[in-house]
N, C-alpha and C positions, 0 to 999 in steps of 0.2 A: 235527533236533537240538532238545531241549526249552531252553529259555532258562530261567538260574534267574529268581524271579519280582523278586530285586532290579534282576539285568539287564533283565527287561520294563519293570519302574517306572521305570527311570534311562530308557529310550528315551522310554517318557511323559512323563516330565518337560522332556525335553532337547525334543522334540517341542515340549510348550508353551511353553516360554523359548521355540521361534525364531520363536513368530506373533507377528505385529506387530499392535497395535490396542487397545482398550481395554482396563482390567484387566476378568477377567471379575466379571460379577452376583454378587455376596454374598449369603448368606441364613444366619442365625442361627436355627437351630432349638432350642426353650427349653425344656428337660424332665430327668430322670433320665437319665443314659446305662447302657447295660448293660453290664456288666463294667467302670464307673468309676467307683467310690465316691467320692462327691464333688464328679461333674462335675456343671456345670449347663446344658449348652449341647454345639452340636457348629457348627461354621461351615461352611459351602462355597463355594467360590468357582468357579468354573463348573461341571463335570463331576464336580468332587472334592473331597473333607474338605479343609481347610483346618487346622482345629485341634479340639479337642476341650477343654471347660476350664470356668473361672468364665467366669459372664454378662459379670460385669466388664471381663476381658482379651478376651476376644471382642468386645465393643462396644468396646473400643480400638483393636483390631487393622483394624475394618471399621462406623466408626462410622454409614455409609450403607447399614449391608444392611438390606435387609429380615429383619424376627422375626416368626418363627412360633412362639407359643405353646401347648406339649403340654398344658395344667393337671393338669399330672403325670401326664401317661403318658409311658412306657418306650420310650424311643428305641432301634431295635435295628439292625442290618444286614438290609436288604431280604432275606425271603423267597426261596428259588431254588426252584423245583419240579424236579428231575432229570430227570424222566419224565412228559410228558403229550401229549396227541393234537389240540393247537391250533385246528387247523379244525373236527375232529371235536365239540370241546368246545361250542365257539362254535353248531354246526349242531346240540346238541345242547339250549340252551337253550329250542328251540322244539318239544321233540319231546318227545310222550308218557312220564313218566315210568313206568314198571311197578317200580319197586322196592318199593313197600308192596303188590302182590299177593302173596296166601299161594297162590292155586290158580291152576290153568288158568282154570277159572270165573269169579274173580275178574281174570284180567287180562285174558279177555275180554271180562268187561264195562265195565271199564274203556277199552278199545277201542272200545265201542261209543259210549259214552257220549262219549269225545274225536272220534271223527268225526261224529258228531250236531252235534257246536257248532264242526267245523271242514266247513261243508258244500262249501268250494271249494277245498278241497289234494286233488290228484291222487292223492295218496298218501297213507298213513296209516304214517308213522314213530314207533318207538316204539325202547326202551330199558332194560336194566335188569332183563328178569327173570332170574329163578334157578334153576336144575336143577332144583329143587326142590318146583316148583310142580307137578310131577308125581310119580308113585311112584317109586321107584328099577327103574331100567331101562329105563326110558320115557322119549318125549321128545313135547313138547307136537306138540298134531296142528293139520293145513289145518282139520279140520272145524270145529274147533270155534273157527276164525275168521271161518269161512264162513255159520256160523250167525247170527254179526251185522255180517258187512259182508261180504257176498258179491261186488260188484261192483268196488272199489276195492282195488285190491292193498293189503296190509298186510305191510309189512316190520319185524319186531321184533328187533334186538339182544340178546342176553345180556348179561346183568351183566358178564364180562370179556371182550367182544368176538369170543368166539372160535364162537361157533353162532348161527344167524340162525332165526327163527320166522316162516314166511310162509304166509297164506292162500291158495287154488285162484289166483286173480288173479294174485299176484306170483308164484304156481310158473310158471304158463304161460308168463309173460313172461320170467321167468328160462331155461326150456327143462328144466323140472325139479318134473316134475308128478309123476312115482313116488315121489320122496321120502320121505310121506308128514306133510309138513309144517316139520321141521326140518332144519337144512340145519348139519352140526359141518366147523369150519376153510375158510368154500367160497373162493373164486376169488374176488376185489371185483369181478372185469370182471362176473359173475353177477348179486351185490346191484345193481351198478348196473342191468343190465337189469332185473329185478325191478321197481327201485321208480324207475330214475331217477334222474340224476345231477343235482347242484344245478346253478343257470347260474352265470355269474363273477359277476353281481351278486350272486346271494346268497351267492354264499360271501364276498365282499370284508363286506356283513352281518353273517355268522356269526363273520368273526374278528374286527371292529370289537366285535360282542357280548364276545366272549370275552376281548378284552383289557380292555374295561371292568371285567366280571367279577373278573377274576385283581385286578386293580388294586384294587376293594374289596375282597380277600379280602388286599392286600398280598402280591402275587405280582411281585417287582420284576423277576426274571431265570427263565426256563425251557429245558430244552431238549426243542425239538417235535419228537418219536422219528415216524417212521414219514413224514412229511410229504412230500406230492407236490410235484414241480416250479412246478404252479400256486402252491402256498402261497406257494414264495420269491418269487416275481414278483407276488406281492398282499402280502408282506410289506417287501419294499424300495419298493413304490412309497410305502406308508404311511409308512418311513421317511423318503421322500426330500421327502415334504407334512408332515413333524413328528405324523403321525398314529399312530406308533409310541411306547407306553406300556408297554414293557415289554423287558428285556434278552432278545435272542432266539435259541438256538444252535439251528441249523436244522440238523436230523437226518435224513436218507433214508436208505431201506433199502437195502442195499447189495445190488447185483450182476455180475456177473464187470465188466463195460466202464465204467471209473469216469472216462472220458475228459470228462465231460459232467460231474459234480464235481469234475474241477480246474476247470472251468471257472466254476462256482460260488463254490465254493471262494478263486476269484480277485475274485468281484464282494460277497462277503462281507464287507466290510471295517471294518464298524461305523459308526457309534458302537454302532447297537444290532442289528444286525442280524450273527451270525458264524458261520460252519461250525461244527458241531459236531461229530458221530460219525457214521457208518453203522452203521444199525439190521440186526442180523441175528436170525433164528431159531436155536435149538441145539432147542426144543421146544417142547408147547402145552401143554396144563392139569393140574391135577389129575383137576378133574369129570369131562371127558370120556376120562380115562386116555391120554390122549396127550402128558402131561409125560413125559421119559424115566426112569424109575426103576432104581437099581442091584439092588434087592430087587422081586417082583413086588407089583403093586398086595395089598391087602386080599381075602380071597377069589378072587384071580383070577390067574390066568398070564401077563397081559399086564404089562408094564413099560415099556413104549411105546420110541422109540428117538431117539437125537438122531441131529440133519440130520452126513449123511456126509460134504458138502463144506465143511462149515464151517470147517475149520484153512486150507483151501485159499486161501477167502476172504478170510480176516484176516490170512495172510502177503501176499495180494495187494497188501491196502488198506493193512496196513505201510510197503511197499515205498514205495508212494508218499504217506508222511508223513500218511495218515488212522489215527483212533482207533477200535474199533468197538465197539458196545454190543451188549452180545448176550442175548435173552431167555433167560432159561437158569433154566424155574422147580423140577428137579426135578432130584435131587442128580445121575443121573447125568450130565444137562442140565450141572450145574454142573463138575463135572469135565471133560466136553469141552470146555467154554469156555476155561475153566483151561489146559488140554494146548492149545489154540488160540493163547493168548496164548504159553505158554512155545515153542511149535512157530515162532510168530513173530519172536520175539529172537534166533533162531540164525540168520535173514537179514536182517533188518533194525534198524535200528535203533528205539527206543521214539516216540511221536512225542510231540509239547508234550501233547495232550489223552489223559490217560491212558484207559487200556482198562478198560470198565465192564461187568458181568455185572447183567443184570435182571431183578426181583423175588427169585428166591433163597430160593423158600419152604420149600425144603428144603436142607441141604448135609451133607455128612459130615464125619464131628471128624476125619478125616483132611486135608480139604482144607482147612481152615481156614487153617493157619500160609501156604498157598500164595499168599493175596492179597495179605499183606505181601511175601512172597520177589515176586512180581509187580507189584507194585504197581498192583495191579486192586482197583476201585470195587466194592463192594458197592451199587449202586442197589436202592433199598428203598420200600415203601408202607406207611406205618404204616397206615393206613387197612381195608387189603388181611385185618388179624391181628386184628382186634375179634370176640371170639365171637359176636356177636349179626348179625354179618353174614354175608351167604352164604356167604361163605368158611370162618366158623368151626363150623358145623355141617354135618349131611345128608351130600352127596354128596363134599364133600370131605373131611370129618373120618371116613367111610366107607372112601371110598378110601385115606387112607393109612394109617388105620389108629394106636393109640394109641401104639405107640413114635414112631413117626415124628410125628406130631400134639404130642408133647410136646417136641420140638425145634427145631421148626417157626418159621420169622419168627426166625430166634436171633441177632436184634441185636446182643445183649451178647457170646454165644461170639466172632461175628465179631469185636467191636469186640476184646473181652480178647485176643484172638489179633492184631491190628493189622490188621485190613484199616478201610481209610477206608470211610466211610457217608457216603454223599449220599441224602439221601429226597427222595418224591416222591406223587405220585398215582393215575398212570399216566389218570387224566380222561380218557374218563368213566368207566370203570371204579370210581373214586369221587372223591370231593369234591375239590375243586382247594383247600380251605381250610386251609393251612396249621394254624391253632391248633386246629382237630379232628386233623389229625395229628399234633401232639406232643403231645395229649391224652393217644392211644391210645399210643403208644413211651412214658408214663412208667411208671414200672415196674421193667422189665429197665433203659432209661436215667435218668437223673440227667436236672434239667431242662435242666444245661449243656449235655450230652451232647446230646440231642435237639437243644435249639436251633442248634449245631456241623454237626449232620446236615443241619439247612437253611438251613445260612446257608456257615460256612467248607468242609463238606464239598464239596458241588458246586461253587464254585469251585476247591478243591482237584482236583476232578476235571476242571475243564478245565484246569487249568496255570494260573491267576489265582491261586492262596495269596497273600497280603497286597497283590495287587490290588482283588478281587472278595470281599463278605462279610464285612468288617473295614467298622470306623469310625477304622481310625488314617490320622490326615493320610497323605495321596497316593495313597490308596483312593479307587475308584469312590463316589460319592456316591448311591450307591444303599442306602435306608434306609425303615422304618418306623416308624411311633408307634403304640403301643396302650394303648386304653382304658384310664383310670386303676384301673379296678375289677379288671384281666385278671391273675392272679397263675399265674406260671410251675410254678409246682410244684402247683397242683391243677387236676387232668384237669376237672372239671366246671365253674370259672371259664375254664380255656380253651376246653373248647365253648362257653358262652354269653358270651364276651367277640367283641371284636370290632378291626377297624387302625381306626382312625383317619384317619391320613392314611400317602400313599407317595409315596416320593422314587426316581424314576429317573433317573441322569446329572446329578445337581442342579436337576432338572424336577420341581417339585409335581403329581403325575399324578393324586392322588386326594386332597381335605381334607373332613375334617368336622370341623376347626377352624375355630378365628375366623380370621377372614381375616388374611393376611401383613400387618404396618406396620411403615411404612417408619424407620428408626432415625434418630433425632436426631443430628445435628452433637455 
């Protein structure tokens, strides 16, 4: 049963009146607040807002807190990324970027040139390129890896995760030498043989990276979709040493025996650390025509097909009080989700963390009014919808073709019709940078709009509304500052602007301000 979110708050609260012990740490953070004309400060007192107001009544209220001074930047509610790949992200920082190659050519020498100056990694990990970097029909080849790093397996990623590029080397080891170099939706137990699985130091590394990361890009809260067993067990231990910098809804891919996430599920208990959703597939891409389509692809017959046991699934994980998030990029994709979630209502009951459909690069004006009647997430990547990016030319503005191409990423239809928006990334797929992503959403949204999509939307989608994402007293104290220069409403100040500082749990987690002082008596 979903708790409305006044009854969550009253339990937090009643929660804090019954701990005994000091009043908690104060801090006066001094700046513009958004959405408060007028205000000039915001206070917290442990975990949580406190008040919002003049400097004046704030330094009355808590004349020993510590003030951090914004020199006028815009104090906002912490950033939520919806959708991103945490470890992946983190293991991702050190790995050959291929997104600025135009050709095969080009991101083989690029390849070549990175293991030149990495002469003692075992592997040659890379990430990032594009369908495109070949002719259409084509898909990059072993040879032409083989020509400058013959001996060293080299494992390369696609731009959206979903095809892997490997040289003679890592086919062998994979077991997948006929291929002929590209490898579209394979098996992870496969990439792993290929290239080799990280050890637990490096990954406890990778995501120590990666939280750093999100923290300067003012990433306060995420939920990490797709996330193995390990993650949580490298993720609560960082919790439990305060090493945890960031609100964290741990997402696994859902499969039939979900005996081993209640169990989770039970040791999830925060501050920052909480179950989120089960990640499911309904379908895969454009590029490679295996998103499921109601209409067939552009020139072609195919329309690819969504996963058959998916309603099956998500009545499963209903049943027992889970949410499911479900990739579903391609309208007919989208409507099975749809019919999933309604197919679930008839035995179960809704659970707290509403039911979220992902990416949504296409949908039909029929299905739209269905996310309100559902009360199903539209999870979104502005990022994903930039024409200048892989996704907005070649192979997938090919494939779907200009009707469909001009309705595409349709934020607004969702939003005009009521379906909630939570955005996101989907990292590394692209930038985990928030203020590049509400760059590219203005437009079709308002800059309120946008900012709502990553701040109160995704909490809206875990069941937090006026817990999570708000700055009104007895809201999580999770917040941002940015740069005084950064103006909301033009896309090119928010790419080259920047956070400042981030506030998790009432935890200064990242400052490039002057240092906190302490308040006068």
């Amino acid at each position: 049963m979903r708790r409305s979110p006044a009854a969550l708050l009253a339990l937090l609260v009643a929660g804090c009146a019954a701990l005994k012990g000091p009043e908690p740490a104060a801090l006066i953070i001094a700046g513009p607040v958004y959405g408060r004309p007028g205000a000039e400060g915001v206070l917290i007192r442990g975990a949580r807002v406190a008040a919002v107001g003049l400097l004046g009544d704030l330094a009355l209220a808590a004349p020993a807190a510590r003030r951090l001074d914004t020199g006028g930047g815009l104090i906002l509610p912490g950033f939520s990324d919806s959708h991103l790949h945490l470890l992946d992200g983190g293991l991702s920082l050190e790995k050959l970027d291929l997104r600025p190659a135009k050709s095969e050519a080009e991101a083989a020498e690029a390849v070549r040139l990175w293991a030149e100056s990495h002469p003692g990694t075992s592997t040659v990990w890379g990430l990032g390129w594009s369908y495109d970097i070949v002719s259409s029909g084509t898909t990059p080849s072993a040879a032409a890896l083989d020509a400058v790093v013959p001996g060293r397996p080299v494992v390369l990623e696609s731009y959206d995760g979903h095809a892997y590029w490997l040289n003679g080397a890592a086919l062998a080891r994979a077991g997948a030498s006929d291929s002929g170099g590209t490898l579209i939706e394979p098996d992870g137990r496969l990439i792993a043989r290929a290239g080799g699985s990280p050890s637990r130091a490096e990954k406890v590394r990778a995501m120590k990276a990666a939280l750093a990361h999100l923290a300067r890009l003012g990433v306060t809260s995420a939920s990490a979709v797709s996330a193995g067993r390990e993650d949580f067990d490298i993720l609560r231990e960082l919790e439990e040493r305060g090493e945890l910098t960031l609100r964290v809804f741990y997402s696994p891919s859902i499969h039939g025996d979900l005996t081993e996430y209640e169990r989770l599920r039970a040791r999830a208990t925060g501050p920052l650390l909480h179950f989120g959703w089960l990640k499911g597939f309904v379908d895969g891409v454009i590029e490679s025509k295996t998103a499921a389509m109601l209409e067939p692809y552009a020139g072609s017959a195919e329309r690819g097909a969504p996963a058959e046991d998916i309603a099956a699934l998500v009545a499963s994980a209903q049943r027992r009080g889970f949410s499911a998030a479900l990739h579903a990029v391609g309208d007919a994709a989208v409507r099975a989700g749809l019919d999933a979630f309604a197919a679930a209502d008839r035995v179960a009951p809704r659970p707290q963390r509403r039911r979220r459909l992902e990416h949504l690069e296409v949908v039909d004006p029929a299905d739209l009014p269905r996310f309100k009647d559902l009360d199903a997430v539209a999870s979104m990547q502005p990022l994903h919808a930039l024409p200048d990016g892989p996704e907005g030319e070649g192979a997938w503005a090919r494939n779907l073709g200009p009707e469909r191409r001009a309705r595409a990423f349709g934020w607004r239809a969702l939003r005009d019709a009521g379906a909630p928006l939570a955005f996101g990334s989907d990292w590394t797929v692209a930038s985990p940078d928030p203020l590049a992503g509400l760059a590219a959403a203005l437009g079709p949204l308002r800059p309120d709009e946008a900012v709502g999509a990553y701040t109160a939307g995704p909490a809206y989608a875990a069941g937090l509304e006026g817990v999570l994402g708000c700055l009104d007293p007895g809201c999580l104290a999770d917040m941002v500052v940015l740069d005084p220069a950064v103006r909301l409403d033009e896309a090119a100040s928010l790419r080259a602007g920047r956070v400042r500082a981030a506030v998790v749990g009432g935890r200064v987690v990242m400052n490039m301000l002057e240092s906190p002082q302490r308040g006068t008596e």
